[in-house]
C-alpha positions as CSV (number, residue, x, y, z in Angstrom):
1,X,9.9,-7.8,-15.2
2,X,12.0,-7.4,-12.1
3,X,9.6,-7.7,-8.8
4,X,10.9,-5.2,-5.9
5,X,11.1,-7.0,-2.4
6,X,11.2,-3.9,-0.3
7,X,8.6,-1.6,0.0
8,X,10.8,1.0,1.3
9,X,12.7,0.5,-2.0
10,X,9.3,0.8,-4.2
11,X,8.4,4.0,-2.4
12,X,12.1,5.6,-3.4
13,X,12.4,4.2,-6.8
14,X,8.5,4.7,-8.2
15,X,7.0,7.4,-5.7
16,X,10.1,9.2,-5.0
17,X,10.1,9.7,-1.5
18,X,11.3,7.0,1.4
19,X,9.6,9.1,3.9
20,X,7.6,6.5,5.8
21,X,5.7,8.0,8.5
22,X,3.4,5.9,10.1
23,X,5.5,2.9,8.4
24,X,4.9,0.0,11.3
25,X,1.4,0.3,10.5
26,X,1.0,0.0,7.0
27,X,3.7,-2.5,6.6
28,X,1.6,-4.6,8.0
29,X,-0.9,-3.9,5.6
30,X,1.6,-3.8,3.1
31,X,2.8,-7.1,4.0
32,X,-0.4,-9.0,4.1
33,X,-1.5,-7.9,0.5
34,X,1.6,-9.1,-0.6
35,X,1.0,-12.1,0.5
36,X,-2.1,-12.7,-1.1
37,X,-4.4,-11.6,1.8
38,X,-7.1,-9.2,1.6
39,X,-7.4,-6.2,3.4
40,X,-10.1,-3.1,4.4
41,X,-7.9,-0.1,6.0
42,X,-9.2,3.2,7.2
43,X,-6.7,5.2,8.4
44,X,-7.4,9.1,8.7
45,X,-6.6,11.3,6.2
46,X,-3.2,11.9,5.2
47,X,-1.5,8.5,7.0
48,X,-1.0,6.7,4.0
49,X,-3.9,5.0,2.6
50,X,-2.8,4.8,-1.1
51,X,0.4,3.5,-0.3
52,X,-1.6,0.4,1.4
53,X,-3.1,-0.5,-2.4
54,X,-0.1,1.5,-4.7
55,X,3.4,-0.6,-2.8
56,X,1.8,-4.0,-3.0
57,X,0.3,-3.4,-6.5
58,X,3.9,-2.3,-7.7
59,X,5.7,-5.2,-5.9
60,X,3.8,-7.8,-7.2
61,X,3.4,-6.7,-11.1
62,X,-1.1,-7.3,-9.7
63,X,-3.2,-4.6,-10.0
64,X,-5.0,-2.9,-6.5
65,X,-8.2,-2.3,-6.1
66,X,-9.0,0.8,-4.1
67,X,-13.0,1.2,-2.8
68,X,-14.2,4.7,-2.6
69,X,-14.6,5.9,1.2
70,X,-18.4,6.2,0.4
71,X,-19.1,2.8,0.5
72,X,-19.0,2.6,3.5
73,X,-21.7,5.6,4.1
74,X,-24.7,3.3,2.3
């Protein structure tokens, strides 16, 4: 299986779209979980959230684990 190197390429190819708003910030994000580092993002709604845990996952053939905003209501 051929691992993609750009996330901009992952969001085109899998998700269809290269739109990218609020890109700078989650690149970073992106960029650290592909590194191998962990990472807890809140971001409001609509800036991209799933793409923090989706890109990385697809990039690096690993599987993301999204928690449930709730959580963090206990």
């Amino acid at each position: 299986m051929e691992v993609a190197t750009d996330p901009l390429a992952v969001l085109g190819r899998v998700f269809g779209t290269t739109r990218a708003s609020g890109a700078e910030q989650r690149g970073a994000i992106v960029e650290a979980v592909v590194a191998g580092g962990d990472a807890v993002v809140l971001l409001p709604t609509g800036a991209g959230k799933s793409s923090c845990h989706q890109v990385p996952a697809v990039m690096t053939a690993r599987a993301g684990l999204p928690g449930p905003h709730w959580w963090s209501r206990r």
